[in-house]
N, C-alpha and C positions, 0 to 999 in steps of 0.2 A: 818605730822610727829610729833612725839610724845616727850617728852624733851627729853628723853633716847636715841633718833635717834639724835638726834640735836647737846647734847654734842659730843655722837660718833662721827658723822661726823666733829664738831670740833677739835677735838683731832686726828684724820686722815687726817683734811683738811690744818690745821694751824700748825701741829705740827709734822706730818709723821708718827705717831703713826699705827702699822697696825690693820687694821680693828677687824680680826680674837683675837689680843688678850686683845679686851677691852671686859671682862668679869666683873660681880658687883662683883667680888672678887679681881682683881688685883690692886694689890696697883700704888696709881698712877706714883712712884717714879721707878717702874718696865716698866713704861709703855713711862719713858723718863721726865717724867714731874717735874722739879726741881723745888724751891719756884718761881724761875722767870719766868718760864715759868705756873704755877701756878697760879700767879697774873696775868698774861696776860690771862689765860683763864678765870679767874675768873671776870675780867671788859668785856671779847667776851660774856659770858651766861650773864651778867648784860644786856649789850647793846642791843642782840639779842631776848633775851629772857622777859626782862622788870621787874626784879625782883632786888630785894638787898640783896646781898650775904655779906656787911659788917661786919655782926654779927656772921657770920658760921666762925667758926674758924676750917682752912682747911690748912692741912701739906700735901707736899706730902708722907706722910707713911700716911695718908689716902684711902681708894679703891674707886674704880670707881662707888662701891653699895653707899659710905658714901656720896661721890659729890652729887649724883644724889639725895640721901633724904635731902642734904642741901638745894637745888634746887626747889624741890617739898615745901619742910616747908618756904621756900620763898614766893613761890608763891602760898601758900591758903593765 
């Protein structure tokens, strides 16, 4: 599974987010994901994923494209 699959299903698994509309444009604050819920995702792809996301400065009016390249620039 790929990160892109990973977050998805985190944000449908942990958070009820529907599959269908986590597109790399939707902003995440669209998608249900508040600061708090935000930070909770953001220590799930740490934990999961083995990367450190401390330095990405991530809002939810951020999209689900910007997560996922904070994610990628984490982890090279």
């Amino acid at each position: 599974m790929d990160i892109a699959e990973q977050v998805r299903t985190l944000l449908t698994t942990r958070f009820g987010v529907d599959p269908l509309s986590v597109t790399s444009d939707a902003p995440l604050r669209k998608l249900g994901v508040d600061s708090l819920a935000l930070e909770e995702l953001r220590l799930l792809i740490e934990d999961g994923l083995k990367v450190d996301l401390e330095d990405a400065e991530l809002t939810p009016r951020n999209s689900f494209g910007q997560l996922l390249a904070a994610v990628h620039s984490a982890a090279a």
